[in-house]
N, C-alpha and C positions, 0 to 999 in steps of 0.2 A: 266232764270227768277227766282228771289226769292220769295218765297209765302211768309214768315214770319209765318206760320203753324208751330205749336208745333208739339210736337212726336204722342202725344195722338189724338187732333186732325187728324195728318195723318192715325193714328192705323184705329179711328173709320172710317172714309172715305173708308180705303181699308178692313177693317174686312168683308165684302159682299164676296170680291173675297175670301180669306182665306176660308170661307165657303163653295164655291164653287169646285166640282173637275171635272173641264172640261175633258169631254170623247175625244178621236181620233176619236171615230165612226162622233162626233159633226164636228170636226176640218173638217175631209174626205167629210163630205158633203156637206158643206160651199166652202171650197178649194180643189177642187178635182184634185186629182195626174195628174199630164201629164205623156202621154203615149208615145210609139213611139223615145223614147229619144237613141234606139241602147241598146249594151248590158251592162245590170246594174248588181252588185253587193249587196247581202243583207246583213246586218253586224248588229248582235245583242249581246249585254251586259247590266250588271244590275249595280247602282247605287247606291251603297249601303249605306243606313241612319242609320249607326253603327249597332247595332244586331239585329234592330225592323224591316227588310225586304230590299225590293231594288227595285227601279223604274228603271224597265223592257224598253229598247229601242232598236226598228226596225228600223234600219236605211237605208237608200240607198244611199251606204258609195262613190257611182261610181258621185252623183251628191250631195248630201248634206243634202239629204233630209229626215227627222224627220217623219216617215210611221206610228209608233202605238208607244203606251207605256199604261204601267200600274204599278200597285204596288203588290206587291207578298212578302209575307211572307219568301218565300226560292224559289230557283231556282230548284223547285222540278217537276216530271212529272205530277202530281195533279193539282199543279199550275199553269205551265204553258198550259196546252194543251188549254184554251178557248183561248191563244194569238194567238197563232199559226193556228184555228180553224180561228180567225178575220184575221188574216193575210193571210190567203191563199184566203178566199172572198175576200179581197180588193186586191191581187196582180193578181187575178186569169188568168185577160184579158194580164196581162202584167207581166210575170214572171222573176225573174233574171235568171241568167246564172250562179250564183255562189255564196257563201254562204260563209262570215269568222266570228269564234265564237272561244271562249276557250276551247271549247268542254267538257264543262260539261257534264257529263251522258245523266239526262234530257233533256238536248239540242239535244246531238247527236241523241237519240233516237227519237227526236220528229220530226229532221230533216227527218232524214232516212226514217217515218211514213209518212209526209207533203208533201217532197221533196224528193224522192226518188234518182230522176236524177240526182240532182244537184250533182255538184263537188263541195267540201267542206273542206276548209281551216283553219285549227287551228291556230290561232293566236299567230306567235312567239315573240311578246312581251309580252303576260301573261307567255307565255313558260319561256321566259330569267329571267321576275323579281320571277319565283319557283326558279329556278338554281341558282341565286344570293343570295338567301334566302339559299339553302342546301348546296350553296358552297360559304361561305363569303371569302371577298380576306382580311381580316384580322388574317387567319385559318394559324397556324402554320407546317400544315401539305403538304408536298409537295407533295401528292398527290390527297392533296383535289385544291389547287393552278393550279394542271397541266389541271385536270378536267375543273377546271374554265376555263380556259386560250380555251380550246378546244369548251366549250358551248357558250363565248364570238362569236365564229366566225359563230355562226350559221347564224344570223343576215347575212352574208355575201356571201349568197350561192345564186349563181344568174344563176348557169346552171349546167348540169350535173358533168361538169367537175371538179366544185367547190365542186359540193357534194360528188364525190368518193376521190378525197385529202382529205377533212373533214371527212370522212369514214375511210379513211389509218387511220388519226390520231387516230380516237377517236377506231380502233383496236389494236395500238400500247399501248395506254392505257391501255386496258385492258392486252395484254402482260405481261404489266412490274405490273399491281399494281392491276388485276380481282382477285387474292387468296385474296385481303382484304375485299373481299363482305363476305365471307363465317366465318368472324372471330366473335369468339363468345365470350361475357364475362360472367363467372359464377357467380350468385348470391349468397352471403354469409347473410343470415338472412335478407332475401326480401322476396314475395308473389312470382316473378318469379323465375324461375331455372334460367335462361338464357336468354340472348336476345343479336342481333346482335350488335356489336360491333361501328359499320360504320353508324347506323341507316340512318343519312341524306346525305352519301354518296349512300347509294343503294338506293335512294329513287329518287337522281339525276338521278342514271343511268339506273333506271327503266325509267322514265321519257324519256331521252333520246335514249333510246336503243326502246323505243314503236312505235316510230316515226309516228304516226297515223296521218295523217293530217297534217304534215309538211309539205311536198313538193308537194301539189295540184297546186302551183302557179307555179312550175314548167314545168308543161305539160299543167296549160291553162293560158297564160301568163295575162286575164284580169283580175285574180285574185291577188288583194295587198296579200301582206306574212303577213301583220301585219293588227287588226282593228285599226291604228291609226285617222282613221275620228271621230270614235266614242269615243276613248280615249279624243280627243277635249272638245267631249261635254258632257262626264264625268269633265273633269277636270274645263271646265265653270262653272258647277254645282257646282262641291267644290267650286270655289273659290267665289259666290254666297252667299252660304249657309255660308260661314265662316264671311263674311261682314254682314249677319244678324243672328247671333248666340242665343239661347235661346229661337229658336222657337222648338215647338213640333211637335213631328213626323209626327202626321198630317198637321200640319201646312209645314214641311220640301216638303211631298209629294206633297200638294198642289202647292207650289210655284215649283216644278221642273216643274209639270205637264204645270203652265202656261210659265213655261222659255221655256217648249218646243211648247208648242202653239205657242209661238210668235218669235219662229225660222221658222213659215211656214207665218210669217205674211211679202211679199215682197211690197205692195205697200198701199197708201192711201184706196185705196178698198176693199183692202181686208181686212185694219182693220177696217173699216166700215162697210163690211158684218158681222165681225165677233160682231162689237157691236149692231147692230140690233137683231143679230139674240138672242143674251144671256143675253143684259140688263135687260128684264122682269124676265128670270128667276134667276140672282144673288141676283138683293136685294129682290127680293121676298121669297130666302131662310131663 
């Protein structure tokens, strides 16, 4: 249907919601989680609105389903502890079975604290696109090339067996090319004396060589190896937010806030519930 409504017109029409920033506490009590659903997976990442912070999402990456979000400054442990605090009230009755995140510090830690039991999976596709970063395949170095070629296969490790050949490799590596971690270049009229040679090749193979939360999905097979659920609904958001460009930060939060509202909206009632319950208080803001 065409309205034949100007830009301005539609601005002022929606300018109420733009003001408004719907909570999950709101969404959770309107629509409340179904329970019972067998073992589910918790998968959380942030959305990041260039340097001005990141909208924070809980996801239950095992059915599809959009649990909390918020907006955070940084993905710091200051920050995040009130989510995680909301999150374990609202999952309490119905916990997952397993947890995949990129494992940032404050994550880790807030897991560990939250979740203690859970079994917890680093997510090896933030893993690959660091590696692909520290190890570009346009590098003239063949031993930054063989590195790649070896982190390439991570992705591809689906049992034990696969991991100790991937193992062989990436010690044959070190074999022929570990003395280039150690290589130093001397500063001639610089602030430093010295610094490592290799910088973003040791930085790979720290990376790699940590292997913290790689192979959880190995030993409990309902764990995905990767959060690609929530990569989804990162990447809907970009491509969102790139179609209406030149809104403000606030304005940016707001609308993720309601893209994800209205990923819990599944039927005619529910968006009915949900416009009873919030009409009075949008334009009243």
């Amino acid at each position: 249907m065409v309205t034949r409504l100007s830009r301005t017109t539609l601005w002022r029409r929606f300018t109420p919601f733009f003001n408004y920033l719907v909570s999950p506490l709101e969404v959770n009590s309107l629509l409340p989680l179904k329970e019972n659903q067998g073992k589910w997976v918790l998968g959380l990442d942030g959305k990041w609105l260039h340097r001005s912070g990141a909208v924070m999402i809980y996801r239950d990456i095992t059915h599809g389903v959009n649990l909390y979000w918020s907006f955070q400054k940084s993905e710091s442990l200051e920050n995040l502890s009130e989510d995680f605090y909301q999150l374990s009230l609202l999952i309490k009755t119905n916990p997952p079975y397993g947890i995949v995140s990129d494992w940032k510090k404050a994550i880790t830690t807030l897991i560990a604290i939250s979740f203690p039991k859970l079994s917890h999976q680093r997510c090896l596709a933030h893993v690959q696109r660091e590696l692909k970063r520290f190890l570009p395949s346009g590098s003239p170095l063949v031993f930054t090339l063989a590195l790649r070629k070896i982190s390439e296969e991570l992705m591809e490790i689906n049992d034990p067996t696969n991991y100790y050949l991937w193992d062989q490799k990436l010690q044959s590596w070190f074999n022929d090319y570990g003395y280039l971690l150690k290589e130093k270049t001397i500063g001639k009229n610089t602030k430093k004396k010295w610094w490592y040679t290799h910088g973003n090749l040791r930085r790979a193979v720290r990376l790699l060589t940590e292997e913290e939360g790689f192979f959880a999905y190995l030993h409990y097979p309902f764990l995905p190896k990767t959060n690609n659920s929530l990569e989804g609904v990162n990447s809907q958001l970009k491509g969102k937010l790139n179609s209406h460009r030149g809104m403000k930060t606030k304005q940016q939060m707001v609308f993720c806030f309601w893209s994800l509202v209205f990923s819990r909206i599944k039927t005619e009632e529910d968006l009915k519930k949900l416009w009873v319950s919030l009409k009075k208080r949008i334009f009243t803001v």
